[in-house]
ROKOLZA-220979 format. One record per residue (C-alpha): residue number from 1; x, y, z. Coordinates in steps of 0.001 Angstrom, whole numbers. Layout:
N
<node resi="NUM" east="X" north="Y" up="Z"/>
...
//
This chain:
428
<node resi="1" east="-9513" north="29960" up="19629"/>
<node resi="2" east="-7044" north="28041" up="17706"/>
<node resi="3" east="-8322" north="26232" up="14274"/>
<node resi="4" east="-5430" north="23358" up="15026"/>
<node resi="5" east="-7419" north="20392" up="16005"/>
<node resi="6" east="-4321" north="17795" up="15347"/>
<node resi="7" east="-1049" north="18860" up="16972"/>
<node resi="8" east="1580" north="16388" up="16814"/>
<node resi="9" east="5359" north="16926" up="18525"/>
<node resi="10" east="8683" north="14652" up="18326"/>
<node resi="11" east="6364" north="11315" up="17579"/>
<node resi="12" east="8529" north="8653" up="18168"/>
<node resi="13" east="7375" north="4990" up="18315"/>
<node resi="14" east="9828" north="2062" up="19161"/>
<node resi="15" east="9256" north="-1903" up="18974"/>
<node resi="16" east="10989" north="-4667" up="19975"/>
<node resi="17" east="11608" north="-7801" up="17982"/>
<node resi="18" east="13453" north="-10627" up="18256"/>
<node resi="19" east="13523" north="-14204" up="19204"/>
<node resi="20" east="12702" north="-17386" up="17243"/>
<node resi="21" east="11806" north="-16726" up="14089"/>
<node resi="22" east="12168" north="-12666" up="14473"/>
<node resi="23" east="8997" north="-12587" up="16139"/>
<node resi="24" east="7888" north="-9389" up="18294"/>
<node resi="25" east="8411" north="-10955" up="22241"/>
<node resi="26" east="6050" north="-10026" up="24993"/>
<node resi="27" east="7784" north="-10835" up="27942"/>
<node resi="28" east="5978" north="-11723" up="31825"/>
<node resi="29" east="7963" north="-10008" up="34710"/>
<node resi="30" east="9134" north="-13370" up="35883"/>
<node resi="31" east="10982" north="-13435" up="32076"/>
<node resi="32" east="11944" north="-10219" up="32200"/>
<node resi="33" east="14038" north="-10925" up="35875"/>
<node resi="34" east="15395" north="-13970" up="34872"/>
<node resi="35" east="16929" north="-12767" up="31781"/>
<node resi="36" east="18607" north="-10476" up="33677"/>
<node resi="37" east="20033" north="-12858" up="35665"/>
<node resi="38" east="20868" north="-15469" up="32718"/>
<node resi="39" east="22466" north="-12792" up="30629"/>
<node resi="40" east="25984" north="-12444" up="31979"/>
<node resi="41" east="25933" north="-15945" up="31489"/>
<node resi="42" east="24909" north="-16716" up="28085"/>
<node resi="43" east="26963" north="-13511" up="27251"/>
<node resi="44" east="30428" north="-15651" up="28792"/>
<node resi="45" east="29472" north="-18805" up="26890"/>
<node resi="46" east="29087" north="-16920" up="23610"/>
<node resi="47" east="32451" north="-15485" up="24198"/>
<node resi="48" east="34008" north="-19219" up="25050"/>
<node resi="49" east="32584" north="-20446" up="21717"/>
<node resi="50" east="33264" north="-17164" up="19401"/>
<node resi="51" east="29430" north="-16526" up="18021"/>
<node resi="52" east="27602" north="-13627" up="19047"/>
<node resi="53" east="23892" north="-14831" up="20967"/>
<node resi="54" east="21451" north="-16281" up="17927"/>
<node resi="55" east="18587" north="-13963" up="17367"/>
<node resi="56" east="19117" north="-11236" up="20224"/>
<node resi="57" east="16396" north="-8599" up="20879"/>
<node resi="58" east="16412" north="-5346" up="18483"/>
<node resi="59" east="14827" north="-1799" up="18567"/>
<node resi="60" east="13092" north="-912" up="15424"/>
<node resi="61" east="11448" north="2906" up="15148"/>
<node resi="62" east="8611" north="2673" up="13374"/>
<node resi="63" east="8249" north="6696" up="13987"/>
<node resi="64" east="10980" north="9625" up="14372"/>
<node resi="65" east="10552" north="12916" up="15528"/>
<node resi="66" east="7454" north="12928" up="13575"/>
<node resi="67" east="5951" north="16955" up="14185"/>
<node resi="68" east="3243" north="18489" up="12408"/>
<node resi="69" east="-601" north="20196" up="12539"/>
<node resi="70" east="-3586" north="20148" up="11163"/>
<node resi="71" east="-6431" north="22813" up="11362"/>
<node resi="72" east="-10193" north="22366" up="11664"/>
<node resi="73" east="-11514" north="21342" up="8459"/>
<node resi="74" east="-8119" north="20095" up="6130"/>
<node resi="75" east="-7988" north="16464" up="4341"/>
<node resi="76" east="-4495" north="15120" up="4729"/>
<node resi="77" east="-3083" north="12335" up="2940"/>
<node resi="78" east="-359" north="10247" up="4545"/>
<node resi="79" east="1587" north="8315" up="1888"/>
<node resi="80" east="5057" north="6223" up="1417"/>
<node resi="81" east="5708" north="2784" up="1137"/>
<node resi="82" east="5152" north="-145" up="3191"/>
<node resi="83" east="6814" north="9" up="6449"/>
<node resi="84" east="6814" north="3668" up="6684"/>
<node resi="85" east="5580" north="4351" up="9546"/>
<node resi="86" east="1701" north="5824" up="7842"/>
<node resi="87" east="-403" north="3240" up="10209"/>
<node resi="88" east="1606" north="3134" up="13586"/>
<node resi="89" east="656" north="7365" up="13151"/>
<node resi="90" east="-2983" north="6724" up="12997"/>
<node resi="91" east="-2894" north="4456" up="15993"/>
<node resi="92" east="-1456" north="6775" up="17756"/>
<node resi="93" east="-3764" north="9629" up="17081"/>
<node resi="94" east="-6840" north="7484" up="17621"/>
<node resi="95" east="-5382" north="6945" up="21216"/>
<node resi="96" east="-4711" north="2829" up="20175"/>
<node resi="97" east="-1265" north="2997" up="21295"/>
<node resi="98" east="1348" north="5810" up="22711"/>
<node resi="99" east="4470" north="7205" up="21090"/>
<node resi="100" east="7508" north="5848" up="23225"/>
<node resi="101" east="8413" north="10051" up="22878"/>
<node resi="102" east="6765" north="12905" up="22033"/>
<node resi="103" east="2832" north="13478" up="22346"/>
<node resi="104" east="-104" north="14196" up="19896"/>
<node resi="105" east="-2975" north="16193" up="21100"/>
<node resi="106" east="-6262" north="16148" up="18847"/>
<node resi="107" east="-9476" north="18268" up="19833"/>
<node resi="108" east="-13129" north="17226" up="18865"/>
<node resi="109" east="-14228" north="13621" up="18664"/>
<node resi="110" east="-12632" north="10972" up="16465"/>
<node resi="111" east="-14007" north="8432" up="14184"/>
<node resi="112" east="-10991" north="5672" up="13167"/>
<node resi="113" east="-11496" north="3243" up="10063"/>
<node resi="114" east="-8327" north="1783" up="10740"/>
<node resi="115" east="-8795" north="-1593" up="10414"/>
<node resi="116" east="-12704" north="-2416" up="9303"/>
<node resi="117" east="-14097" north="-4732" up="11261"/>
<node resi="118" east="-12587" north="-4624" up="14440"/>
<node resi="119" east="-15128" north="-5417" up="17113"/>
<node resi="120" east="-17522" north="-7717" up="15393"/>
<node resi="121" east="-18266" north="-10706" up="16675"/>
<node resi="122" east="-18439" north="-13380" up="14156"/>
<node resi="123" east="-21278" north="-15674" up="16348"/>
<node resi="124" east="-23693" north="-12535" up="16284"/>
<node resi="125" east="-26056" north="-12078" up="12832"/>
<node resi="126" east="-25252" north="-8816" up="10919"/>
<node resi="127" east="-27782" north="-6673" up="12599"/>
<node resi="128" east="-26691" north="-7221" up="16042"/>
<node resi="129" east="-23103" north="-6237" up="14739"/>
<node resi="130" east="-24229" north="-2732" up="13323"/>
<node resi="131" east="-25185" north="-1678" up="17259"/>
<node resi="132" east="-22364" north="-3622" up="18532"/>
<node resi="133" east="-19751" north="-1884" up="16588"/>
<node resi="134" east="-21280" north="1106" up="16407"/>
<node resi="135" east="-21234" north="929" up="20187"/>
<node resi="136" east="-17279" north="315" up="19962"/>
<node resi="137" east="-16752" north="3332" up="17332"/>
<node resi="138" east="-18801" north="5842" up="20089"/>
<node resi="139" east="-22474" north="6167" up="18518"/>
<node resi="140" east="-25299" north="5935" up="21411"/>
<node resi="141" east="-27809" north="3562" up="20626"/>
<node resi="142" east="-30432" north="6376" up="19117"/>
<node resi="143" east="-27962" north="7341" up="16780"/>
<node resi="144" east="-27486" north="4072" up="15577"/>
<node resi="145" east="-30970" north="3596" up="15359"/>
<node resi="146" east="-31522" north="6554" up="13397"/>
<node resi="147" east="-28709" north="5715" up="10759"/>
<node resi="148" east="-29814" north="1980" up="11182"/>
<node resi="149" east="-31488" north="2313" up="7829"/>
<node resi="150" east="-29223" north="4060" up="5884"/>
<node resi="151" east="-26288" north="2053" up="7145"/>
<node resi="152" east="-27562" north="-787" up="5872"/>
<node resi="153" east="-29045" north="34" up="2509"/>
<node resi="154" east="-25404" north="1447" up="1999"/>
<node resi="155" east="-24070" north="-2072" up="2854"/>
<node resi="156" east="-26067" north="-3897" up="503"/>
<node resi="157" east="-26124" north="-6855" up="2278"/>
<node resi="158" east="-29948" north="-6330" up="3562"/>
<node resi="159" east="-30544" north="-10304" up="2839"/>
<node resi="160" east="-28639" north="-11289" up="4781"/>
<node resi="161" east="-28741" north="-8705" up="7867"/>
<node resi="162" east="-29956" north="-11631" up="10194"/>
<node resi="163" east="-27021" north="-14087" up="9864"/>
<node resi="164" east="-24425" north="-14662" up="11767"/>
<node resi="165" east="-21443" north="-12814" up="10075"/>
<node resi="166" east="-19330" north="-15652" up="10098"/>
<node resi="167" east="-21268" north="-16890" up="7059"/>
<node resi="168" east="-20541" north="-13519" up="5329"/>
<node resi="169" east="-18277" north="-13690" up="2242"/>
<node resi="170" east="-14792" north="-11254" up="3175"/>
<node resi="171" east="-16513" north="-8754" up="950"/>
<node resi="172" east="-19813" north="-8685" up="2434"/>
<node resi="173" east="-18119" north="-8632" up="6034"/>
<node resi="174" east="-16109" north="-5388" up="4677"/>
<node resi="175" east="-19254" north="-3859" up="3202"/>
<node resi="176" east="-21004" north="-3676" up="6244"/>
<node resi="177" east="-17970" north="-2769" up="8624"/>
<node resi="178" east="-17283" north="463" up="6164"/>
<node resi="179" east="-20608" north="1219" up="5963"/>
<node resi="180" east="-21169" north="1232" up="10080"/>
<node resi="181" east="-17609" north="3181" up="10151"/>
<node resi="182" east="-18780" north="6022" up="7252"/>
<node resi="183" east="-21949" north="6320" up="9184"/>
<node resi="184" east="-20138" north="8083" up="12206"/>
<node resi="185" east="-20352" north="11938" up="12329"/>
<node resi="186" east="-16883" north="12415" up="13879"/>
<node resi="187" east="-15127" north="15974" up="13604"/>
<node resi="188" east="-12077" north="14211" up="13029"/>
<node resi="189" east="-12263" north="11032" up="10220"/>
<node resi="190" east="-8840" north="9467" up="10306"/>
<node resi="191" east="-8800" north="6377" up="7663"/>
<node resi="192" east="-6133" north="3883" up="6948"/>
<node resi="193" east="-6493" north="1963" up="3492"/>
<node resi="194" east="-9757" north="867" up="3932"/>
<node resi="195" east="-10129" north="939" up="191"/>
<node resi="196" east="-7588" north="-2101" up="-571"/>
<node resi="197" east="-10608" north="-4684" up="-527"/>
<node resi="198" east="-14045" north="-4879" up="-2196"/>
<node resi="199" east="-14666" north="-4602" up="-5984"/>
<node resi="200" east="-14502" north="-1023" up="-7986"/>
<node resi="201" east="-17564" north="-476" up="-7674"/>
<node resi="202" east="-17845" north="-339" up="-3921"/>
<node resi="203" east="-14849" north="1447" up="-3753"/>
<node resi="204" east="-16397" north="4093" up="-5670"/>
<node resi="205" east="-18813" north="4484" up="-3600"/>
<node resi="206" east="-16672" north="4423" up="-736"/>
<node resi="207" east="-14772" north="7465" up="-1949"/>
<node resi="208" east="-17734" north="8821" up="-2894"/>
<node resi="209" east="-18615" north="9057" up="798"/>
<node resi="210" east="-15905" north="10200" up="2041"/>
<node resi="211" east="-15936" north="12699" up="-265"/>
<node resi="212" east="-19365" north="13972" up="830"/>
<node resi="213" east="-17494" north="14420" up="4796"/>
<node resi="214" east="-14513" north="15828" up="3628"/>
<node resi="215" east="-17113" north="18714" up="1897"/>
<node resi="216" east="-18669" north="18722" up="5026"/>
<node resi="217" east="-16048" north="20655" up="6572"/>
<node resi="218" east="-15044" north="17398" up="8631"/>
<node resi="219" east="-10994" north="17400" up="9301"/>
<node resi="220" east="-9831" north="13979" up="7634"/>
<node resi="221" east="-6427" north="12030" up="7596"/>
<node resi="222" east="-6190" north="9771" up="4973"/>
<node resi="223" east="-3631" north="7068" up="4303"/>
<node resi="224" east="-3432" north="5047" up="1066"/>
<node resi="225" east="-1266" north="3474" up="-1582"/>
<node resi="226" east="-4145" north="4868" up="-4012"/>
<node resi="227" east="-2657" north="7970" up="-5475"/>
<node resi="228" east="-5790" north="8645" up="-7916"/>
<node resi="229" east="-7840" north="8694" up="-4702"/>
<node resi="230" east="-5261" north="10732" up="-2646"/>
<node resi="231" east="-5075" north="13639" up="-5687"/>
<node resi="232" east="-8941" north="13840" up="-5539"/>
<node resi="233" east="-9771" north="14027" up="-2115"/>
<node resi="234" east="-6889" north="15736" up="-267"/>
<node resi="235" east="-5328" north="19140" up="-278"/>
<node resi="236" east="-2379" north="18441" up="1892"/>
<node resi="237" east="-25" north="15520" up="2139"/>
<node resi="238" east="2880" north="13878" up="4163"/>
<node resi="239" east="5557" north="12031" up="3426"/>
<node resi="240" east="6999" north="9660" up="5377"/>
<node resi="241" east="9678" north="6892" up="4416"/>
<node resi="242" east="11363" north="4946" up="7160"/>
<node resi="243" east="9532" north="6784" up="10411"/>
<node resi="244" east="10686" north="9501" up="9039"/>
<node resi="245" east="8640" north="12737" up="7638"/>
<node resi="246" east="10009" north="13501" up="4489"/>
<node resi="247" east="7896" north="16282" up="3212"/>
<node resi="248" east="4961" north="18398" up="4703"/>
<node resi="249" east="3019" north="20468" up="1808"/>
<node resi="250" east="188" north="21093" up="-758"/>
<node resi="251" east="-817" north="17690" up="-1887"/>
<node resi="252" east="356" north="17620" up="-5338"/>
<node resi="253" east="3820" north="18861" up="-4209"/>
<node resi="254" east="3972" north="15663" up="-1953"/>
<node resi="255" east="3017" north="13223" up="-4575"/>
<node resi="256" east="5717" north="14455" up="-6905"/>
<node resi="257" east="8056" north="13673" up="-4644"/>
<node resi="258" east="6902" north="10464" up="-3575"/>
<node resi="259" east="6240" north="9224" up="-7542"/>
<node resi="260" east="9831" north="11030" up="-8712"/>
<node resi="261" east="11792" north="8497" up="-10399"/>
<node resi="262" east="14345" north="7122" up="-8438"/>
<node resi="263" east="18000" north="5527" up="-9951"/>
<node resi="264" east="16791" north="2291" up="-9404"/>
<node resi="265" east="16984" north="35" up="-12712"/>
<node resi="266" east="17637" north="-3049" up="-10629"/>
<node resi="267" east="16069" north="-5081" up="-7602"/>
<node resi="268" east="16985" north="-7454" up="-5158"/>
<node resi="269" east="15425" north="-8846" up="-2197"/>
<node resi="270" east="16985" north="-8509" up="1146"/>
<node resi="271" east="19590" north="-11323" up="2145"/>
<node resi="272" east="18549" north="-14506" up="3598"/>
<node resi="273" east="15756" north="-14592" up="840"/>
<node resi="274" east="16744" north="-18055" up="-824"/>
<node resi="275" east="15339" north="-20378" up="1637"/>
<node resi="276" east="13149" north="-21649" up="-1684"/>
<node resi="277" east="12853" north="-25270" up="-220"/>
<node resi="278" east="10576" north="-24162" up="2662"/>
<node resi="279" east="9380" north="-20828" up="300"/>
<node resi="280" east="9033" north="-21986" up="-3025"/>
<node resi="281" east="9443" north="-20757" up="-5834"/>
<node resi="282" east="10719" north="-17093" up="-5326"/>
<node resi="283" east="11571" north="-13820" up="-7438"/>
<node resi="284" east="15337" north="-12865" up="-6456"/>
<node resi="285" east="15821" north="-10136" up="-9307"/>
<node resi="286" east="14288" north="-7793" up="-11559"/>
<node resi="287" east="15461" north="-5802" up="-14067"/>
<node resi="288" east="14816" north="-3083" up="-17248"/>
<node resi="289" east="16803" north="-1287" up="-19821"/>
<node resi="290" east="16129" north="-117" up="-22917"/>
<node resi="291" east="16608" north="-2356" up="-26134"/>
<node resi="292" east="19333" north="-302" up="-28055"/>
<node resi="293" east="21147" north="-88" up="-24736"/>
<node resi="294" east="20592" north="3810" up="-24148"/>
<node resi="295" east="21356" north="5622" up="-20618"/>
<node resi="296" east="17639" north="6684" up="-20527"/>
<node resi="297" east="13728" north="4874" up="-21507"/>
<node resi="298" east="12001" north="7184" up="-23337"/>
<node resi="299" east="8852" north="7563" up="-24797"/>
<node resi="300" east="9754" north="5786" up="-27753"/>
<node resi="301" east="11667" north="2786" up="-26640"/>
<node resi="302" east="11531" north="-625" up="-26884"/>
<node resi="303" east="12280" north="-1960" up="-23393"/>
<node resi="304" east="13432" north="-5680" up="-21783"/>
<node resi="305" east="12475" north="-6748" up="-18278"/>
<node resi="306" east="14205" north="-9478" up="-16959"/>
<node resi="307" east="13163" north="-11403" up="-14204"/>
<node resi="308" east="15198" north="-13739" up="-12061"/>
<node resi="309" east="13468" north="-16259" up="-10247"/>
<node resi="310" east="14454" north="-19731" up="-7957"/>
<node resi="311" east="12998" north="-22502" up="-7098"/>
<node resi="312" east="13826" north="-26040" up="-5599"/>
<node resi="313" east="12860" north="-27838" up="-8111"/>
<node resi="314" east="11679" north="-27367" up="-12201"/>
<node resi="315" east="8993" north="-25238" up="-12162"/>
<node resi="316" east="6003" north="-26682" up="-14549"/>
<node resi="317" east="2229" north="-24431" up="-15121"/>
<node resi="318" east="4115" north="-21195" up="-14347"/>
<node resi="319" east="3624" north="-17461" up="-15530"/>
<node resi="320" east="5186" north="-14229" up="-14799"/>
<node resi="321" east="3082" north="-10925" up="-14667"/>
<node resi="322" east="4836" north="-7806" up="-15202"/>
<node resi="323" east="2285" north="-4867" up="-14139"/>
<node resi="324" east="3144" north="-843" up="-15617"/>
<node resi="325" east="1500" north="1593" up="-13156"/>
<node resi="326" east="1886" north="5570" up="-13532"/>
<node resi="327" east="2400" north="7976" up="-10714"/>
<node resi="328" east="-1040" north="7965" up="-9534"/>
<node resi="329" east="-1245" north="4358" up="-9555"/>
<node resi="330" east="-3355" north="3578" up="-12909"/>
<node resi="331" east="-2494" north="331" up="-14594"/>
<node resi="332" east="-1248" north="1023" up="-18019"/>
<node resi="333" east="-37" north="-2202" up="-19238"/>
<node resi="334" east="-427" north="-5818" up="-17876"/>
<node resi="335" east="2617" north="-8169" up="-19356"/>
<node resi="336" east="1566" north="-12055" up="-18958"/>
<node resi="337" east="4226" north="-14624" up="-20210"/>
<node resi="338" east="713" north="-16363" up="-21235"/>
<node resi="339" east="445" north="-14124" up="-24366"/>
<node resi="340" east="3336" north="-15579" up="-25525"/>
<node resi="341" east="3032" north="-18665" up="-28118"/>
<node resi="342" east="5227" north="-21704" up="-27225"/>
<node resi="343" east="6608" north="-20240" up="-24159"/>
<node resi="344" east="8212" north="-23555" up="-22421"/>
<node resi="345" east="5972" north="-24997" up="-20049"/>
<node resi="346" east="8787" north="-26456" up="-18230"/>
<node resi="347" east="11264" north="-24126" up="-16723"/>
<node resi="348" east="14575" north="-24808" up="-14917"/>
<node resi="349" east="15452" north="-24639" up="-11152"/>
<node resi="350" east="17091" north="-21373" up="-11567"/>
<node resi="351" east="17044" north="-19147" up="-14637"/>
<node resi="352" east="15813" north="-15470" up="-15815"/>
<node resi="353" east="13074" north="-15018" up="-18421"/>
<node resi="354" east="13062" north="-11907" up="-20114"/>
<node resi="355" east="9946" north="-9854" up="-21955"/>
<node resi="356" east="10665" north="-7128" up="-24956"/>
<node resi="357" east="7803" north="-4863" up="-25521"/>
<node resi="358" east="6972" north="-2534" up="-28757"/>
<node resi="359" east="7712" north="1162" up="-27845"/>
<node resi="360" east="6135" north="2089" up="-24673"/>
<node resi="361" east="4369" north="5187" up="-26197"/>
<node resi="362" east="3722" north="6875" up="-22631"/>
<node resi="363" east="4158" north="10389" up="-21431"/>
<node resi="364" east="7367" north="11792" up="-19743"/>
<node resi="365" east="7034" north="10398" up="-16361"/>
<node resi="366" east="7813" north="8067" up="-13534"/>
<node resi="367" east="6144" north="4295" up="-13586"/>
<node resi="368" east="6308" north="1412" up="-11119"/>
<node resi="369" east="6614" north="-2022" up="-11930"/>
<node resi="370" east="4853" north="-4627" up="-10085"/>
<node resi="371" east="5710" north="-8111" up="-10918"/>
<node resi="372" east="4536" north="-11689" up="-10025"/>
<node resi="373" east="4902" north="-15480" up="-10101"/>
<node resi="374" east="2046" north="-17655" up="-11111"/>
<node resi="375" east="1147" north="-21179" up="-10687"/>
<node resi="376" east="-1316" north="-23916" up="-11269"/>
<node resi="377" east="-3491" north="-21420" up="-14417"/>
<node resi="378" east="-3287" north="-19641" up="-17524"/>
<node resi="379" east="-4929" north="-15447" up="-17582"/>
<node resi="380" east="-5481" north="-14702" up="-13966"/>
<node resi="381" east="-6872" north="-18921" up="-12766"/>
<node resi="382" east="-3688" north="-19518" up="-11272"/>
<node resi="383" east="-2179" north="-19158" up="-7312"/>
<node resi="384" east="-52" north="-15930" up="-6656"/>
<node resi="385" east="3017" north="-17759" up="-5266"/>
<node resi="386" east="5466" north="-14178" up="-5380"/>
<node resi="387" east="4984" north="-11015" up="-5826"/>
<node resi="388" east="6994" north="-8174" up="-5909"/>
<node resi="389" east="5387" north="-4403" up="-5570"/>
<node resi="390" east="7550" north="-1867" up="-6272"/>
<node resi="391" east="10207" north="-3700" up="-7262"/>
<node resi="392" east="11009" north="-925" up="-10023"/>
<node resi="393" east="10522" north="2780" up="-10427"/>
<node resi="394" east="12249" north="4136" up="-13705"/>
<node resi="395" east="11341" north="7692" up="-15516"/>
<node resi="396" east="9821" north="7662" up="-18858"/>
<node resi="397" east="12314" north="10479" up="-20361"/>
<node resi="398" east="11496" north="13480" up="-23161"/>
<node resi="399" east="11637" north="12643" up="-26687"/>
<node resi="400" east="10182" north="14693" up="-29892"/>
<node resi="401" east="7944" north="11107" up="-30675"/>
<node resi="402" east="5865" north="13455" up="-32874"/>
<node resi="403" east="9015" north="14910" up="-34836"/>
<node resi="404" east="7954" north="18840" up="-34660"/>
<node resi="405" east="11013" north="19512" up="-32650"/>
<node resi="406" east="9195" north="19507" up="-29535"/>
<node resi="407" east="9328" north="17840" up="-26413"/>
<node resi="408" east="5722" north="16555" up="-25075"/>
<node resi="409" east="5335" north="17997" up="-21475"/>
<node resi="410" east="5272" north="15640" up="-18448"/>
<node resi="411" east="1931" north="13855" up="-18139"/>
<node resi="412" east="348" north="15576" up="-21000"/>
<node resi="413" east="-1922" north="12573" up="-21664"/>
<node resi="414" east="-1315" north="9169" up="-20351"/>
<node resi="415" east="-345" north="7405" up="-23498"/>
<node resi="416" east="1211" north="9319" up="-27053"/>
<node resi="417" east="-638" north="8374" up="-30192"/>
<node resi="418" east="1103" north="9009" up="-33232"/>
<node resi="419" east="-1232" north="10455" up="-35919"/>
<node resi="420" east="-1920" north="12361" up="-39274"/>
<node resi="421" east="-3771" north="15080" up="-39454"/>
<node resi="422" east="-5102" north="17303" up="-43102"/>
<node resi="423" east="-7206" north="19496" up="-44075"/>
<node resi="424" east="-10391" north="17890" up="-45558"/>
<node resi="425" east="-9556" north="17098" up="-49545"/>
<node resi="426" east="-6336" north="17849" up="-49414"/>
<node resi="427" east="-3873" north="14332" up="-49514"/>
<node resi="428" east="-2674" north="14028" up="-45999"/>
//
């Protein structure tokens, strides 16, 4: 008997978009017959004036030729950025949609925490929910009484198990949906960033459970923008970027290739972007380069971020937020234009602000820079009105920072610390 309980061949997923406003169209029949019918038509009146039709349909593949397996037992991590292609996978594996080509085939039965919550019913108290959705994820009603208990106490939202859930706070409501989800005992566990919400110490305990099925033996596909959490609890990862799978291997092989640093030192958004009178205020640039103007940012350098920004009018109670992450996703410095004294608190329509740091002091390695737009508070009060993930991924280059002709290998601690060290009454 074969261990492979996931077998996926040629995945392929197309949607269609279009129409006002690019939205996806779903189309009756009775549409569908008369467009047919209309379009030599509005095709000949295009032509007469000499524009193409506004806003026809397109095809977008959110997966190609996707093919891969997984055996009875493995925890797979399914990374790459937004728009990848990681969710429309799941959804097809837990049977939620079909590939437009290709097939999937997966053996045993499958528990999905793909998007928490789905199937509760905000008029019904929290209690009724837990057999309700329970029902939905394939538990019988003894097995949900059985786990009631446990389910619950995991939750932590025991006060309030006989309200209606529409009085829940968002994190309470996710509390309870993971905990009914983590409760299953599926042989396959396929998860989709249900870790994004909820405060670090839930999380934690989240990960903590699903650590306790993947040593169960349970087979478990795991997507996430969490690195850290993707290193700990996986041994095998894919790539993806674009629909595409970019690299099928041992997990930390994978995650070097997603978190290599790329040659881009400069960001802009896609065109069409500077609609800032409907928008606001918007981010339309970001750049970084090292002080003294060398090719490279290394360990030791003093480095300027500049961000671009536009806006339909002055812009008055503003910050900008520059966020350092490493490859695994840990936040190692958090730039607010708060910290600095008598920065103007009027700014111009259109401009660039800039931010020079002290030496970065970090590892050989690549980092990611998030960055953001703030409004309306000063040290995290304020509205979110842009932000910008990703918009930078630049390598942190080899240096001898100590000065004992050696180069510090990559990641050999987070952060360098220069430092003196003697022997004890000796001058150092």
């Amino acid at each position: 008997m074969s261990d492979v309980v996931i077998s996926a061949e040629g995945l392929s997923k197309r949607y269609r978009i279009g129409g006002p406003e690019g939205q996806a169209t779903y189309r009756t029949l009775r549409e569908t017959l008369v467009g047919l019918a209309t379009a030599p038509v509005r095709r000949f009146r295009a032509a007469l004036h000499g524009h193409p039709e506004a806003q026809s349909e397109q095809d977008v593949w959110a997966l190609r030729d996707v093919s891969f397996e997984v055996k009875r037992g493995e925890v797979v991590g399914v990374i790459g950025r937004n728009g990848a292609g990681k969710s429309t996978l799941l959804k097809i594996l837990s049977g939620i949609t079909e590939p437009t080509q290709g097939r999937a085939r997966v053996k045993g039965r499958v528990g999905s925490l793909l998007e928490v919550g789905t199937g509760f019913h905000n008029e019904l108290t929290g209690r009724e929910n837990i057999y309700l959705n329970g029902a939905i994820l394939g538990m019988k009603k003894a097995e949900i009484a059985r786990k009631f208990d446990e389910i619950v106490a995991f939750s932590e939202v025991e006060r309030f198990l006989d309200t209606p859930v529409k009085h829940y706070s968002s994190g309470m409501y996710m509390r309870l949906a993971f905990a009914v989800a983590a409760h299953l005992d599926p042989e396959i566990l396929l998860v989709d960033e249900v870790l994004a919400v909820g405060d670090a110490a839930f999380q934690k305990k989240c990960l903590g459970k699903m650590g306790e099925v993947a040593t169960a033996g349970r087979t478990i596909i795991f997507v996430s923008h969490n690195m850290a959490a993707v290193s700990a609890l996986c041994s095998r990862g894919l790539l993806l970027e674009r629909g595409i799978l970019q690299q099928n291997g041992r997990c930390e092989e994978v995650l070097a290739a997603y978190t290599v640093p790329q040659t881009v030192l400069a960001w802009r958004p896609a065109p069409g972007t500077d609609a800032v009178a409907e928008n606001g205020p918007r981010i339309t640039g970001v750049r970084v380069r090292d002080v003294a103007d060398a090719a490279t940012i290394s360990s030791d350098s003093p480095v300027e971020f500049c961000i671009e920004y536009r806006s339909s009018k002055p812009l008055t109670h503003t910050t900008f937020a520059i966020g350092l992450f490493d490859e695994l996703g840990t936040e190692v410095y958090f730039l607010e234009s708060d910290n600095q004294p008598g920065f103007p608190e009027v700014l111009p329509p259109v401009g660039e602000v800039r931010c020079t740091t002290a030496p970065l002091n970090l590892s050989p390695g690549p980092c990611r820079v998030n960055v953001a737009l703030v409004q309306g508070g000063v040290h995290g009060a304020g509205v979110v009105v842009d932000k910008v993930e990703g918009a930078i991924v630049f390598g942190i280059e080899p240096v001898d920072f100590f000065g004992t002709g050696k180069l510090p290998p990559r990641r050999w601690s987070l952060c360098l610390l220069r430092q003196t060290w003697s022997l004890a009454g000796r001058p150092g």
